[in-house]
N, C-alpha and C positions, 0 to 999 in steps of 0.2 A: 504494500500500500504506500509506503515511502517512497519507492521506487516513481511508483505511477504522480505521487505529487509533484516531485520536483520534476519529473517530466512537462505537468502539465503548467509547473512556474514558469518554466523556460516558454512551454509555447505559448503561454498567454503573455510574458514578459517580453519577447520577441514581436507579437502581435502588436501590442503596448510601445514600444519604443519605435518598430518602423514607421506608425500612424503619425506620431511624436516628431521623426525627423523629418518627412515628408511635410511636417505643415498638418498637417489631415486632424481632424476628430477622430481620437479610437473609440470613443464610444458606442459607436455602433458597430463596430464588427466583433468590441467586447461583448457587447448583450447578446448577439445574435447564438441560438441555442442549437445544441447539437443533436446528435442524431436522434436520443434517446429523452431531448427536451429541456435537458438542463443546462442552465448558463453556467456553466463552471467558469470562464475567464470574466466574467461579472463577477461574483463570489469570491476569485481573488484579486480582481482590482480591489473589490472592498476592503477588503482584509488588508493589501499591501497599503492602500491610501492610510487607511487609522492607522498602521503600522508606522506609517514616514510620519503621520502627523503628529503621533505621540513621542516616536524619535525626537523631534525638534521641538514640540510643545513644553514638554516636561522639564528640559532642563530651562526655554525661558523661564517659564512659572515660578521656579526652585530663584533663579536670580533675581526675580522681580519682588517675591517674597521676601527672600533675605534683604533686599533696600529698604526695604519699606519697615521688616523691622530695626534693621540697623538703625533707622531715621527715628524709629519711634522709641528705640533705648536710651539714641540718644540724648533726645528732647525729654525724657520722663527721668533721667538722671540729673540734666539740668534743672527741671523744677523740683526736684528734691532738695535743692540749697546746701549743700554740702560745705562742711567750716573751710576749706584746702581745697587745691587743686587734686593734691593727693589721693584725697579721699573720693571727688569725686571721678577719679580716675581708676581707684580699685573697684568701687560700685560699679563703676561701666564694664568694666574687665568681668568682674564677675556676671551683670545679665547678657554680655554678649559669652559668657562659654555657656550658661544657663542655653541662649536660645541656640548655641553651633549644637547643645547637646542633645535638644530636641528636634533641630534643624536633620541631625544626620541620623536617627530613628524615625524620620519622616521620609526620609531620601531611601532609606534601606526596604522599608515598605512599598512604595512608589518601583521601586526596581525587581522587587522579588512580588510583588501582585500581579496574579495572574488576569491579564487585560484583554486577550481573547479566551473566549470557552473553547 
């Protein structure tokens, strides 16, 4: 059965990419259904699309998240009024390893979730 999938990557990845150089829309000769009725190169354009999209979404997100909290540690250290520089330089130290520590058991889940059934 493995065998037959990445057979059928290729020929529908092949299909996909000559439409792509060409100029052309593959989407119709993706949908278009085989002998026995089923769109299988539909089924894996899908699958490849969320696949690339989650490639590239996940880690924006992971850095858009960490600025935002960064920004907001360090605005909530500063209203904290701290006597010294010092001090309010170990308080930051300390909620930014607080948020890397939660940051990277968010990132380990994120990577090891199973995103296709």
């Amino acid at each position: 059965m493995e065998q037959q999938s990445n057979k059928m990557f290729c020929y529908c990845q092949k299909i996909f990419w000559t439409n792509v150089s060409a100029s052309k829309s593959p989407y119709d000769e993706l949908k278009e259904p085989f002998e026995n009725g089923e769109q299988y190169c539909w089924s894996w354009f899908k699958d490849y699309s969320l696949a690339k999209t989650l490639l590239y979404s996940v880690p924006l997100s992971i850095l858009f998240v960490n600025f935002l909290s960064k920004t907001f540690l360090r605005v909530i250290t500063k209203m904290n009024g701290y006597q010294s520089k010092p001090e309010e330089v170990h308080a930051s130290a300390i909620n930014m390893f607080l948020m890397s520590f939660i940051n990277t058991g968010v990132v380990i889940q994120l990577v090891y979730f199973d995103w296709l059934p």
